[in-house]
C-alpha positions in Angstrom: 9.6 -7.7 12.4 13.1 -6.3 11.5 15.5 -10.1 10.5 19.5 -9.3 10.6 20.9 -9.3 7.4 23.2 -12.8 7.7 19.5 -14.5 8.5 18.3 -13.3 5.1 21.9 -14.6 3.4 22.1 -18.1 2.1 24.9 -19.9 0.4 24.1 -18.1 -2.6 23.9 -14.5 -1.4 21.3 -12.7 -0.2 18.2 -13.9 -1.7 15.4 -11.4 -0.7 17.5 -8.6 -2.2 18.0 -10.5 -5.4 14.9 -11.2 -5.8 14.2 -7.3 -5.1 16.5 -6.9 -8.1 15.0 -9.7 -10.2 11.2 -8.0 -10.1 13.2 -4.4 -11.1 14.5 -5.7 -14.1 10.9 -7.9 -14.7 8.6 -5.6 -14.0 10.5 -2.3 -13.8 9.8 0.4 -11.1 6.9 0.9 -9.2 5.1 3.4 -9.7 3.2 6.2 -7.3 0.5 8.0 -8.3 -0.6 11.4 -6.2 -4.0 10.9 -7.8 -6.2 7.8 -6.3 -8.3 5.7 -8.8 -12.0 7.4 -9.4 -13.9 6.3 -6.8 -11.7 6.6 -4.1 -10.1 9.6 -1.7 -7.8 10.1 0.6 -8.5 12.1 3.8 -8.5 12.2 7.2 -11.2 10.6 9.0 -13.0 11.8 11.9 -13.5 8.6 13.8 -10.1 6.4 13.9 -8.1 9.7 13.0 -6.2 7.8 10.3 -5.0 9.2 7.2 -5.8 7.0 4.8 -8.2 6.0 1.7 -12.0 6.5 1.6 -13.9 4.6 -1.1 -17.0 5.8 -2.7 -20.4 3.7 -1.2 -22.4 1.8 -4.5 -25.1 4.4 -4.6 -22.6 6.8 -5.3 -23.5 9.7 -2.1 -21.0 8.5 0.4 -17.7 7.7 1.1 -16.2 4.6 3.2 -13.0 5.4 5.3 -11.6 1.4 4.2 -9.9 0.9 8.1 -12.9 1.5 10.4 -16.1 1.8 7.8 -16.9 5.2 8.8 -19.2 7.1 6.4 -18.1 10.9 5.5 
């Protein structure tokens, strides 16, 4: 849901952005990895047609696709 600037500005400024600014200077930038964590993939999967992150099953022999379950 998009909120107008003005709505997000109290009497102080605008707080979401300085708190934006606040975890920056905390915590510092984030980071992206291209790799995923062992364990997990990312592909394309055949039954919701979603790009997005498989997870390998306990046994070790299948992955997950985490938005619909499907194995691969």
């Amino acid at each position: 849901m998009a909120v107008r600037r003005n709505d997000l500005a109290g009497p102080e400024g605008d707080v979401l952005y300085r708190r934006y600014i606040e975890a920056l200077r905390r915590h510092g930038p984030p980071e992206e990895d291209d790799v995923p964590s062992p364990g997990r993939a990312i592909r394309s999967c055949s039954r919701c047609g979603r790009h997005t992150m498989f997870r390998l099953d306990p046994e070790g022999t299948w992955y997950e696709c985490t938005r619909c379950g499907q194995y691969a």
